[in-house]
Legacy VTK file of the C-alpha trace (Angstrom):
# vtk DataFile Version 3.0
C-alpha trace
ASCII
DATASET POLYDATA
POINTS 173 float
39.184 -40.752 4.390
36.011 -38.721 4.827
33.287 -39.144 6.895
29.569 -38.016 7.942
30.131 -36.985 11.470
26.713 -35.919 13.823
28.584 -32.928 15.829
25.811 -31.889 17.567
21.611 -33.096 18.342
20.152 -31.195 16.212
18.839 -30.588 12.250
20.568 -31.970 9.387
22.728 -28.893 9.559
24.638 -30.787 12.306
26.353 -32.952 10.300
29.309 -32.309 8.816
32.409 -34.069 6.604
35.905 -34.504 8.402
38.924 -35.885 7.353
40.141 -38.840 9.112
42.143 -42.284 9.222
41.406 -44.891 6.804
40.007 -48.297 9.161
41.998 -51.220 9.136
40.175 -54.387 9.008
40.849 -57.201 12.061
41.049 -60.627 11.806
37.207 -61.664 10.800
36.451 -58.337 9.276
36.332 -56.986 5.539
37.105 -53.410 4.502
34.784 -51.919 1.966
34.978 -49.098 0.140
31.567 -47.440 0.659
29.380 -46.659 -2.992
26.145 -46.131 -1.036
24.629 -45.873 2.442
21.021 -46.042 3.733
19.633 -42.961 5.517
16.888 -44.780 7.884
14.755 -43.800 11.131
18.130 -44.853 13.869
20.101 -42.263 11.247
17.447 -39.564 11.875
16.730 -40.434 15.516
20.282 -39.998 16.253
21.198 -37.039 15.242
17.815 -35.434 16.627
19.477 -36.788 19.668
16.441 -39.796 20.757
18.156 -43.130 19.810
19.538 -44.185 22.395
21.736 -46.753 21.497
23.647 -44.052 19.652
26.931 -43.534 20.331
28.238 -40.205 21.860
28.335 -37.170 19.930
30.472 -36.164 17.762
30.124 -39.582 16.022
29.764 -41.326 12.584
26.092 -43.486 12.456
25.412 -45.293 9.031
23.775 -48.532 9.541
24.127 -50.067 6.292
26.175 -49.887 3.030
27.111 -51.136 -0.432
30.448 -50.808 -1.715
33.310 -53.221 -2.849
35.525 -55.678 -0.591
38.878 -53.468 -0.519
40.902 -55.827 2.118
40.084 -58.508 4.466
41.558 -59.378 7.890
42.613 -62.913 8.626
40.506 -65.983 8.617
37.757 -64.309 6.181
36.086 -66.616 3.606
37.417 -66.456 0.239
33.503 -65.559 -1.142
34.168 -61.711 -0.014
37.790 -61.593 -1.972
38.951 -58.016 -2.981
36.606 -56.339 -5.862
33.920 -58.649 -4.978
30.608 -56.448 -4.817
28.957 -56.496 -1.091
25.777 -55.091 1.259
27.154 -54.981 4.947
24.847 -54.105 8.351
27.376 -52.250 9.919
26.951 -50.943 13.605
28.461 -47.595 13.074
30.403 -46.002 10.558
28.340 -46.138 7.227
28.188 -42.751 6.701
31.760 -42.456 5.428
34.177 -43.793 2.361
34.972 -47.260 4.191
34.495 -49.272 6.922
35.899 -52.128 8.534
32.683 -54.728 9.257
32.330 -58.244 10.867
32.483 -60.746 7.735
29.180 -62.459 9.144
27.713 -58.801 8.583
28.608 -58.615 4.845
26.571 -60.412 1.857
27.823 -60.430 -1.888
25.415 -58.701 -4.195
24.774 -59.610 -7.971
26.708 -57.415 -10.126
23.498 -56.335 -12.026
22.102 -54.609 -8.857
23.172 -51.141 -8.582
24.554 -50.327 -5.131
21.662 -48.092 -4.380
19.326 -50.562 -4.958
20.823 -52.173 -1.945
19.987 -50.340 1.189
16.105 -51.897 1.206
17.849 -55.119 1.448
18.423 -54.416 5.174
16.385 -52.131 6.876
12.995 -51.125 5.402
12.221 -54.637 3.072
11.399 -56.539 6.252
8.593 -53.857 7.464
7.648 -54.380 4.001
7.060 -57.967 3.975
5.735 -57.511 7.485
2.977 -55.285 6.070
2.262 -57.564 2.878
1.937 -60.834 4.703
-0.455 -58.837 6.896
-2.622 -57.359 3.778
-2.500 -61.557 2.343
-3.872 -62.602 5.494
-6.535 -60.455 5.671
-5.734 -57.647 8.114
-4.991 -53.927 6.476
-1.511 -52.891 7.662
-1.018 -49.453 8.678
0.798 -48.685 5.568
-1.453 -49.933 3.467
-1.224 -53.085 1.411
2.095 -53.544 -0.273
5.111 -55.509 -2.477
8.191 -55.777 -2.100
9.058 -54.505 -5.634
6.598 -51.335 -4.315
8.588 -50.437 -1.325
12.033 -50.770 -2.980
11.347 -47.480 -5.151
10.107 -46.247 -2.104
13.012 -47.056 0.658
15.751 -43.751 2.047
19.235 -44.142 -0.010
21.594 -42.142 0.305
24.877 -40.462 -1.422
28.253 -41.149 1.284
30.793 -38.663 1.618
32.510 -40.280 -1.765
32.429 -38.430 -4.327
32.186 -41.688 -6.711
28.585 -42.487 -5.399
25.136 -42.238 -7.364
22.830 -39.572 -6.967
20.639 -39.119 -4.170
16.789 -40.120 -3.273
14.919 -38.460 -0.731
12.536 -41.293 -0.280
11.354 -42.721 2.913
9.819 -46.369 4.002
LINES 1 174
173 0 1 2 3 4 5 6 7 8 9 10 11 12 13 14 15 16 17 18 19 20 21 22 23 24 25 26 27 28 29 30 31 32 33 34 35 36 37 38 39 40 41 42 43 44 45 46 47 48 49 50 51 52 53 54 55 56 57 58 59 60 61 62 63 64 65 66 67 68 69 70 71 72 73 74 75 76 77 78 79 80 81 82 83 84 85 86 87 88 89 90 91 92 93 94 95 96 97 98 99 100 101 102 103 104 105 106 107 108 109 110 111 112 113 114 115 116 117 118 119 120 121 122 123 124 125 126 127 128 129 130 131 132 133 134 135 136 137 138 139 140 141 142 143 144 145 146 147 148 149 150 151 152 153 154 155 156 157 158 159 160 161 162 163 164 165 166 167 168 169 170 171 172
């Protein structure tokens, strides 16, 4: 399985693809089979080096993806069965072809959204509404008054190491 890995702090030259072990999924958690992960500020701000709740470099950071349910460990609910189309928050780890993730991080998708369309689900739509409820109640937001449907087109996605996944957007919150 490929992966993402930050080898160094540093520019986006200090990322590079390795080969590794597939993860195996523990009782509670799904495997997925990564289609898309977000690129968002924790992403950046690790590899420059200033998040500190990073893990050590060399590592693998990827907060979010959207994939398939491959496997499941025991004791998962039936709603995330194999094939079944999912968003996950993961910790660590989204910038590869799977990941193993807590079930009670992973939420089925409608099969008409494209898997791209699902990274602004988790990170960037809640600054969003933030920012909108702000404009409706009468005080300008820093970014300006916004929608939801507005900041979708305008939220990070990103292409994983998979060489199945969509195109890439260099688009930012």
């Amino acid at each position: 399985m490929r992966s993402v890995w930050i080898t160094r702090t540093g520019p986006p030259e200090a990322l590079e693809v390795r080969d590794g072990p597939e993860p195996v999924p523990g009782a509670g958690e799904v495997l997925i089979r990564i289609h898309a992960s977000g690129v968002n500020f924790a992403d950046v701000m690790a590899r420059l080096g200033l998040y500190p709740d990073a893990p050590p470099r060399p590592c693998v950071v990827g907060y979010e993806v959207a994939g398939t349910v491959e496997r499941t460990g025991a004791g998962v609910d039936g709603a995330l069965a194999p094939g079944r189309r999912v968003l996950a928050l993961t910790r660590f780890g989204g910038y590869a072809e799977a990941v193993a993730v807590p079930a009670a991080q992973v939420f089925p998708i409608p099969d008409r959204m494209r898997f791209e369309e699902t990274s602004p689900r988790s990170s960037c739509s809640g600054i969003s509404r933030t920012a909108s409820r702000s404009s409706r109640a009468g005080r300008r937001a820093a970014s300006g008054p916004s929608s939801e449907g507005r900041s979708r087109s305008r939220t990070p996605r990103a292409r994983t190491a998979s060489s199945r996944s969509g195109g890439t957007s260099e688009r930012s919150c």
